[in-house]
C-alpha positions as CSV (number, residue, x, y, z in Angstrom):
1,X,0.0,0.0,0.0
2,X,0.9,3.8,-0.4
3,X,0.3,6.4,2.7
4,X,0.0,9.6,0.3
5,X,-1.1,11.9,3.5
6,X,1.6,12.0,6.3
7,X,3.2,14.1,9.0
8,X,6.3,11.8,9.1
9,X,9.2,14.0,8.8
10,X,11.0,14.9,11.9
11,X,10.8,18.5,13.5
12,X,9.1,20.4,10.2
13,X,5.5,20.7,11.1
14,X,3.5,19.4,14.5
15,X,4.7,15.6,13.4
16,X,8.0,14.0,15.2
17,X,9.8,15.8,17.2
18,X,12.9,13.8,16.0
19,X,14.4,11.0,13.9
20,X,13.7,8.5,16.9
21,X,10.1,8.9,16.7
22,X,10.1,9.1,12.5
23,X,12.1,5.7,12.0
24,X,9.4,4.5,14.7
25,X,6.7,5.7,12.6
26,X,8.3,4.2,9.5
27,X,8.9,1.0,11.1
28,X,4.8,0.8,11.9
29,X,4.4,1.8,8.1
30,X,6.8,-1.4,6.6
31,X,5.0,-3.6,9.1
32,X,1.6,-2.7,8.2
33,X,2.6,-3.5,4.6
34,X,2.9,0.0,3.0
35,X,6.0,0.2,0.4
36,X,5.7,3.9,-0.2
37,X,4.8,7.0,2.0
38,X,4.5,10.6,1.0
39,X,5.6,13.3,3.2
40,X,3.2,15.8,3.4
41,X,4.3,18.6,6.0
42,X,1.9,22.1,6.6
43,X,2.6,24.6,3.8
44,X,0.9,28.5,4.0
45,X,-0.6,27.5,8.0
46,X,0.6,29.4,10.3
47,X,3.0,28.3,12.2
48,X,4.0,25.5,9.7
49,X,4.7,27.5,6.6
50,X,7.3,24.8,5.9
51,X,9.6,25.6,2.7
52,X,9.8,23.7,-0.4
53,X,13.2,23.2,0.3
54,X,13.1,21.9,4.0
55,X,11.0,19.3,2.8
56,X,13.4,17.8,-0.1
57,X,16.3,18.3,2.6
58,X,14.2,16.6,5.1
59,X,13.0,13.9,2.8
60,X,16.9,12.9,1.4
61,X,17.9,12.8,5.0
62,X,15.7,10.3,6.0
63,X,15.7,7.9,2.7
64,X,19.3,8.0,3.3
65,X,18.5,7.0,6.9
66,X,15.9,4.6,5.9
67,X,18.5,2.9,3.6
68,X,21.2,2.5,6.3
69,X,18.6,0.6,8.8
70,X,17.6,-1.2,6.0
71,X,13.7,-0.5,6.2
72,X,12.0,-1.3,2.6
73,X,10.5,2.3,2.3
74,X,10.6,5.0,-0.1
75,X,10.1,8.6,1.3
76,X,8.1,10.8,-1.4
77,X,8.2,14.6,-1.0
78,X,4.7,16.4,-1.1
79,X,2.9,19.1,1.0
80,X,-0.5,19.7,2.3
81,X,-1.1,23.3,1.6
82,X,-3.6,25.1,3.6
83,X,-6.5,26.8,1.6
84,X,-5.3,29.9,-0.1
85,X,-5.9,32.2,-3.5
86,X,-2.0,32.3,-3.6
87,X,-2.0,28.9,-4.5
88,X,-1.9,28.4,-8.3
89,X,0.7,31.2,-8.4
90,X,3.0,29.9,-6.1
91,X,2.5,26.5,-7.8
92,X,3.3,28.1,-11.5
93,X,6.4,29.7,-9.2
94,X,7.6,26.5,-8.2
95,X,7.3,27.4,-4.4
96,X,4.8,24.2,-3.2
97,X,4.9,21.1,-3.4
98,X,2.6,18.7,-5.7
99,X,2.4,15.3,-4.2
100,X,5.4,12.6,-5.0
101,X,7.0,16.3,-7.3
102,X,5.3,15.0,-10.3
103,X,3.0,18.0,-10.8
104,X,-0.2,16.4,-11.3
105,X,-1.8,16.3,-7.5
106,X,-2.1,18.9,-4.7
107,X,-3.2,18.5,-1.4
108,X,-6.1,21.5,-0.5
109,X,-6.8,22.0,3.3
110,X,-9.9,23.7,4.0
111,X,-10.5,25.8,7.0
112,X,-13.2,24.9,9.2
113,X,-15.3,27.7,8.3
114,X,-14.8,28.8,4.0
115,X,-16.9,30.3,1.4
116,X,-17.9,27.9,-1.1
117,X,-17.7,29.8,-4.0
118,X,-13.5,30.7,-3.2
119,X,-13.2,27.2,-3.0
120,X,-15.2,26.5,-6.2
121,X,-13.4,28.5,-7.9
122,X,-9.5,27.8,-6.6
123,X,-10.5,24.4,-7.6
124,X,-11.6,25.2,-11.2
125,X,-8.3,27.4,-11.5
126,X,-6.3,24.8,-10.2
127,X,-8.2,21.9,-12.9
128,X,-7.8,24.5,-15.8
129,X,-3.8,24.6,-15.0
130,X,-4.1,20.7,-15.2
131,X,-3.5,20.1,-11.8
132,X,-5.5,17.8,-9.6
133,X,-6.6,19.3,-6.3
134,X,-7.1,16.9,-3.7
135,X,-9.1,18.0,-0.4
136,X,-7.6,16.0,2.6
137,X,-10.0,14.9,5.2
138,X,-13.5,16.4,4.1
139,X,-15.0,14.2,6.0
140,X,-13.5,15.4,9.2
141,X,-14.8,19.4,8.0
142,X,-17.9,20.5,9.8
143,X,-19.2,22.7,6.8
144,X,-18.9,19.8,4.8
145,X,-20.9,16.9,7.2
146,X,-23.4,19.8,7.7
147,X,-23.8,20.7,3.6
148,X,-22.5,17.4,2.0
149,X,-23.7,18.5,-1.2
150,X,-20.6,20.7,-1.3
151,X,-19.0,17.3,-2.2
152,X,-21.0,17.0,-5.5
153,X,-19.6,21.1,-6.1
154,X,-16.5,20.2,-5.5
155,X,-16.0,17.0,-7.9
156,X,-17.9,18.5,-10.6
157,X,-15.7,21.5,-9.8
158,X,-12.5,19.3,-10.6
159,X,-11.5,17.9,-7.1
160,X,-10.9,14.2,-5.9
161,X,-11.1,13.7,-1.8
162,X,-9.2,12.0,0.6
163,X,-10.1,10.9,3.6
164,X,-8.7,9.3,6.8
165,X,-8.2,5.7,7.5
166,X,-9.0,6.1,11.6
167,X,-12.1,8.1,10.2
168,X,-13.3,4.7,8.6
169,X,-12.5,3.1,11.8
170,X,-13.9,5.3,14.3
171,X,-11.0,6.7,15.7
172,X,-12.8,10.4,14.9
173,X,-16.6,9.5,16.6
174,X,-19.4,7.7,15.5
175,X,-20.9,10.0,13.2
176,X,-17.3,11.0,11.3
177,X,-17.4,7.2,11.0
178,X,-21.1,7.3,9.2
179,X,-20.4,10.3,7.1
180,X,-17.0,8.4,6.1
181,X,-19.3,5.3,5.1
182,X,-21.6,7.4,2.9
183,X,-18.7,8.9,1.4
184,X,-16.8,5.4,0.5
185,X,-20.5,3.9,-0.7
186,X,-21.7,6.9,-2.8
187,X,-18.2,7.0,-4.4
188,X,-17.0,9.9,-2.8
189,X,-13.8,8.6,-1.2
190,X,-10.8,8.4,-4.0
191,X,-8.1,7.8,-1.8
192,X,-7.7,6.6,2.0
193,X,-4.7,7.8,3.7
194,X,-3.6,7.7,7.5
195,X,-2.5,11.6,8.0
196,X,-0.4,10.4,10.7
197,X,1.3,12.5,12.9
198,X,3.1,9.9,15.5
199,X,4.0,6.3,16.5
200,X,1.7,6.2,19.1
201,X,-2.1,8.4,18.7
202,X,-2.1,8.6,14.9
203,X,0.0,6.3,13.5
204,X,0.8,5.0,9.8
205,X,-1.7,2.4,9.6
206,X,-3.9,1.2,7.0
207,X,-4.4,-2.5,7.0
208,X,-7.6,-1.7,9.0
209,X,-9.5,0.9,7.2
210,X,-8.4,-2.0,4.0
211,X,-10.3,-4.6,5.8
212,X,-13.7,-1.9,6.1
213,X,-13.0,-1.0,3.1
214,X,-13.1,-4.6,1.2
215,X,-16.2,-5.6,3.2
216,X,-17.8,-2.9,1.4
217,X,-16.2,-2.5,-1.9
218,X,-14.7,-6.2,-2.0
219,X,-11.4,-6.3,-4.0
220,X,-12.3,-2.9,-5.5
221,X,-10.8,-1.1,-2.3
222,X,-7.4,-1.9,-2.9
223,X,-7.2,0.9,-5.3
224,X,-8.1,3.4,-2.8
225,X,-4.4,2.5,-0.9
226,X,-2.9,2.9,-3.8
227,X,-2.7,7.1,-4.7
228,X,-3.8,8.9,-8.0
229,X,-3.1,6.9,-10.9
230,X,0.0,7.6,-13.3
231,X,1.5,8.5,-9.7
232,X,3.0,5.2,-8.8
233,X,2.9,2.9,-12.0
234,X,4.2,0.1,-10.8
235,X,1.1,-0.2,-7.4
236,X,-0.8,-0.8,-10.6
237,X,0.7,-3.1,-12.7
Protein backbone atom coordinates (compact mmCIF):
# COMPACT_ATOMS: atom_id res chain seq x y z
CA UNK A 1 0.00 0.00 0.00
CA UNK A 2 0.91 3.83 -0.43
CA UNK A 3 0.28 6.35 2.69
CA UNK A 4 -0.04 9.56 0.27
CA UNK A 5 -1.09 11.92 3.45
CA UNK A 6 1.55 11.99 6.33
CA UNK A 7 3.22 14.09 9.04
CA UNK A 8 6.32 11.78 9.14
CA UNK A 9 9.19 14.01 8.81
CA UNK A 10 11.02 14.85 11.86
CA UNK A 11 10.79 18.55 13.47
CA UNK A 12 9.14 20.41 10.18
CA UNK A 13 5.50 20.67 11.14
CA UNK A 14 3.48 19.39 14.47
CA UNK A 15 4.72 15.65 13.37
CA UNK A 16 7.98 13.96 15.19
CA UNK A 17 9.83 15.79 17.17
CA UNK A 18 12.88 13.80 15.98
CA UNK A 19 14.35 10.96 13.90
CA UNK A 20 13.66 8.45 16.89
CA UNK A 21 10.08 8.95 16.72
CA UNK A 22 10.09 9.14 12.46
CA UNK A 23 12.14 5.68 12.03
CA UNK A 24 9.39 4.50 14.71
CA UNK A 25 6.72 5.73 12.63
CA UNK A 26 8.27 4.15 9.50
CA UNK A 27 8.85 0.95 11.06
CA UNK A 28 4.75 0.78 11.86
CA UNK A 29 4.37 1.82 8.11
CA UNK A 30 6.78 -1.41 6.64
CA UNK A 31 4.98 -3.55 9.13
CA UNK A 32 1.64 -2.74 8.24
CA UNK A 33 2.64 -3.52 4.57
CA UNK A 34 2.93 0.02 3.02
CA UNK A 35 6.00 0.23 0.35
CA UNK A 36 5.68 3.86 -0.15
CA UNK A 37 4.79 7.04 2.02
CA UNK A 38 4.45 10.62 1.01
CA UNK A 39 5.62 13.34 3.24
CA UNK A 40 3.21 15.83 3.42
CA UNK A 41 4.26 18.58 6.00
CA UNK A 42 1.85 22.05 6.64
CA UNK A 43 2.64 24.60 3.77
CA UNK A 44 0.94 28.53 3.98
CA UNK A 45 -0.59 27.47 7.96
CA UNK A 46 0.57 29.39 10.33
CA UNK A 47 3.05 28.30 12.16
CA UNK A 48 4.04 25.54 9.68
CA UNK A 49 4.65 27.52 6.60
CA UNK A 50 7.26 24.83 5.90
CA UNK A 51 9.64 25.58 2.67
CA UNK A 52 9.78 23.68 -0.36
CA UNK A 53 13.19 23.23 0.30
CA UNK A 54 13.06 21.93 3.97
CA UNK A 55 11.02 19.35 2.76
CA UNK A 56 13.40 17.84 -0.12
CA UNK A 57 16.27 18.29 2.59
CA UNK A 58 14.24 16.61 5.14
CA UNK A 59 13.02 13.91 2.83
CA UNK A 60 16.88 12.94 1.39
CA UNK A 61 17.85 12.80 5.05
CA UNK A 62 15.69 10.32 5.96
CA UNK A 63 15.71 7.91 2.70
CA UNK A 64 19.32 7.96 3.26
CA UNK A 65 18.48 7.02 6.93
CA UNK A 66 15.91 4.64 5.88
CA UNK A 67 18.50 2.89 3.60
CA UNK A 68 21.25 2.48 6.33
CA UNK A 69 18.57 0.64 8.80
CA UNK A 70 17.56 -1.24 5.99
CA UNK A 71 13.74 -0.48 6.22
CA UNK A 72 12.02 -1.33 2.60
CA UNK A 73 10.53 2.27 2.33
CA UNK A 74 10.61 5.03 -0.12
CA UNK A 75 10.07 8.59 1.33
CA UNK A 76 8.09 10.85 -1.43
CA UNK A 77 8.23 14.59 -1.00
CA UNK A 78 4.69 16.40 -1.11
CA UNK A 79 2.90 19.08 1.04
CA UNK A 80 -0.53 19.67 2.26
CA UNK A 81 -1.15 23.26 1.61
CA UNK A 82 -3.58 25.11 3.63
CA UNK A 83 -6.52 26.82 1.59
CA UNK A 84 -5.33 29.87 -0.14
CA UNK A 85 -5.87 32.20 -3.55
CA UNK A 86 -2.03 32.27 -3.58
CA UNK A 87 -2.00 28.85 -4.48
CA UNK A 88 -1.93 28.45 -8.28
CA UNK A 89 0.71 31.18 -8.43
CA UNK A 90 2.98 29.92 -6.07
CA UNK A 91 2.50 26.50 -7.84
CA UNK A 92 3.34 28.08 -11.50
CA UNK A 93 6.43 29.67 -9.25
CA UNK A 94 7.58 26.48 -8.17
CA UNK A 95 7.31 27.36 -4.44
CA UNK A 96 4.83 24.21 -3.23
CA UNK A 97 4.91 21.07 -3.41
CA UNK A 98 2.57 18.66 -5.69
CA UNK A 99 2.43 15.26 -4.20
CA UNK A 100 5.38 12.61 -4.96
CA UNK A 101 7.03 16.27 -7.30
CA UNK A 102 5.27 15.01 -10.32
CA UNK A 103 3.01 18.01 -10.77
CA UNK A 104 -0.16 16.36 -11.32
CA UNK A 105 -1.80 16.34 -7.46
CA UNK A 106 -2.13 18.92 -4.68
CA UNK A 107 -3.17 18.47 -1.39
CA UNK A 108 -6.15 21.49 -0.50
CA UNK A 109 -6.84 21.98 3.33
CA UNK A 110 -9.92 23.68 4.03
CA UNK A 111 -10.52 25.81 6.97
CA UNK A 112 -13.17 24.91 9.19
CA UNK A 113 -15.28 27.68 8.30
CA UNK A 114 -14.78 28.76 4.05
CA UNK A 115 -16.86 30.31 1.44
CA UNK A 116 -17.91 27.90 -1.09
CA UNK A 117 -17.70 29.76 -4.00
CA UNK A 118 -13.47 30.68 -3.24
CA UNK A 119 -13.22 27.21 -2.99
CA UNK A 120 -15.23 26.46 -6.18
CA UNK A 121 -13.38 28.48 -7.94
CA UNK A 122 -9.54 27.81 -6.60
CA UNK A 123 -10.53 24.38 -7.60
CA UNK A 124 -11.61 25.22 -11.24
CA UNK A 125 -8.26 27.45 -11.48
CA UNK A 126 -6.32 24.79 -10.25
CA UNK A 127 -8.25 21.88 -12.93
CA UNK A 128 -7.78 24.52 -15.79
CA UNK A 129 -3.82 24.59 -15.01
CA UNK A 130 -4.09 20.68 -15.19
CA UNK A 131 -3.45 20.06 -11.78
CA UNK A 132 -5.54 17.80 -9.63
CA UNK A 133 -6.57 19.34 -6.33
CA UNK A 134 -7.08 16.87 -3.66
CA UNK A 135 -9.13 18.01 -0.36
CA UNK A 136 -7.56 16.01 2.63
CA UNK A 137 -10.02 14.93 5.19
CA UNK A 138 -13.50 16.45 4.11
CA UNK A 139 -14.96 14.17 5.98
CA UNK A 140 -13.53 15.43 9.20
CA UNK A 141 -14.84 19.37 8.00
CA UNK A 142 -17.93 20.45 9.81
CA UNK A 143 -19.23 22.69 6.80
CA UNK A 144 -18.88 19.82 4.77
CA UNK A 145 -20.85 16.88 7.20
CA UNK A 146 -23.42 19.80 7.73
CA UNK A 147 -23.80 20.66 3.63
CA UNK A 148 -22.53 17.35 1.98
CA UNK A 149 -23.66 18.53 -1.16
CA UNK A 150 -20.57 20.73 -1.29
CA UNK A 151 -18.97 17.32 -2.19
CA UNK A 152 -20.99 16.99 -5.48
CA UNK A 153 -19.65 21.14 -6.09
CA UNK A 154 -16.47 20.22 -5.46
CA UNK A 155 -15.98 16.95 -7.86
CA UNK A 156 -17.93 18.49 -10.59
CA UNK A 157 -15.68 21.46 -9.83
CA UNK A 158 -12.48 19.27 -10.63
CA UNK A 159 -11.49 17.91 -7.07
CA UNK A 160 -10.91 14.19 -5.87
CA UNK A 161 -11.09 13.71 -1.81
CA UNK A 162 -9.20 12.03 0.58
CA UNK A 163 -10.09 10.88 3.55
CA UNK A 164 -8.66 9.31 6.82
CA UNK A 165 -8.23 5.69 7.55
CA UNK A 166 -9.05 6.15 11.63
CA UNK A 167 -12.11 8.05 10.18
CA UNK A 168 -13.27 4.70 8.63
CA UNK A 169 -12.52 3.12 11.81
CA UNK A 170 -13.94 5.30 14.33
CA UNK A 171 -10.98 6.70 15.75
CA UNK A 172 -12.77 10.37 14.85
CA UNK A 173 -16.57 9.54 16.61
CA UNK A 174 -19.38 7.70 15.54
CA UNK A 175 -20.94 9.98 13.18
CA UNK A 176 -17.29 11.00 11.30
CA UNK A 177 -17.38 7.19 10.95
CA UNK A 178 -21.09 7.32 9.23
CA UNK A 179 -20.36 10.26 7.09
CA UNK A 180 -17.02 8.45 6.14
CA UNK A 181 -19.26 5.28 5.12
CA UNK A 182 -21.63 7.35 2.86
CA UNK A 183 -18.69 8.94 1.43
CA UNK A 184 -16.84 5.44 0.51
CA UNK A 185 -20.49 3.94 -0.72
CA UNK A 186 -21.66 6.92 -2.81
CA UNK A 187 -18.18 7.02 -4.42
CA UNK A 188 -16.98 9.91 -2.85
CA UNK A 189 -13.78 8.62 -1.22
CA UNK A 190 -10.80 8.39 -3.96
CA UNK A 191 -8.11 7.82 -1.75
CA UNK A 192 -7.65 6.57 2.05
CA UNK A 193 -4.66 7.82 3.74
CA UNK A 194 -3.60 7.68 7.48
CA UNK A 195 -2.47 11.61 8.00
CA UNK A 196 -0.38 10.39 10.68
CA UNK A 197 1.28 12.49 12.89
CA UNK A 198 3.13 9.91 15.49
CA UNK A 199 4.05 6.28 16.54
CA UNK A 200 1.69 6.21 19.07
CA UNK A 201 -2.14 8.38 18.71
CA UNK A 202 -2.09 8.58 14.86
CA UNK A 203 0.02 6.31 13.50
CA UNK A 204 0.80 4.99 9.83
CA UNK A 205 -1.71 2.42 9.56
CA UNK A 206 -3.94 1.22 7.03
CA UNK A 207 -4.41 -2.47 7.00
CA UNK A 208 -7.63 -1.71 8.97
CA UNK A 209 -9.47 0.90 7.19
CA UNK A 210 -8.40 -1.99 4.03
CA UNK A 211 -10.35 -4.59 5.81
CA UNK A 212 -13.66 -1.93 6.06
CA UNK A 213 -12.97 -0.99 3.10
CA UNK A 214 -13.12 -4.64 1.22
CA UNK A 215 -16.21 -5.59 3.17
CA UNK A 216 -17.79 -2.94 1.40
CA UNK A 217 -16.18 -2.45 -1.92
CA UNK A 218 -14.72 -6.23 -2.01
CA UNK A 219 -11.40 -6.27 -3.97
CA UNK A 220 -12.28 -2.87 -5.54
CA UNK A 221 -10.79 -1.11 -2.31
CA UNK A 222 -7.42 -1.93 -2.88
CA UNK A 223 -7.23 0.89 -5.32
CA UNK A 224 -8.10 3.41 -2.77
CA UNK A 225 -4.36 2.51 -0.87
CA UNK A 226 -2.89 2.90 -3.84
CA UNK A 227 -2.67 7.10 -4.73
CA UNK A 228 -3.80 8.95 -7.98
CA UNK A 229 -3.09 6.88 -10.92
CA UNK A 230 -0.05 7.61 -13.30
CA UNK A 231 1.48 8.49 -9.66
CA UNK A 232 2.96 5.19 -8.77
CA UNK A 233 2.89 2.89 -11.99
CA UNK A 234 4.15 0.13 -10.85
CA UNK A 235 1.13 -0.25 -7.44
CA UNK A 236 -0.78 -0.78 -10.57
CA UNK A 237 0.73 -3.15 -12.70
Amino acid sequence: MIDIHTHILPGIDDGPEDMAETLAMCRIAVEDGITDVIATPHMLKAPYDVSRAAVLEKVAELNARLAAEGLPLTIHAGAEIFISPEIPGLLREGRLLTLAGRGTHVFLELTEIFLSDPVEALIRELAEDVVTPVISHPERNAMIQKAPDLLGRFREAGALFQVTAMSLTGGFGAETKKFTLAMLTDGFADFIASDAHSARWRPPVLSKARRVAEGILGPRALSLFMGPEGLFPRARA
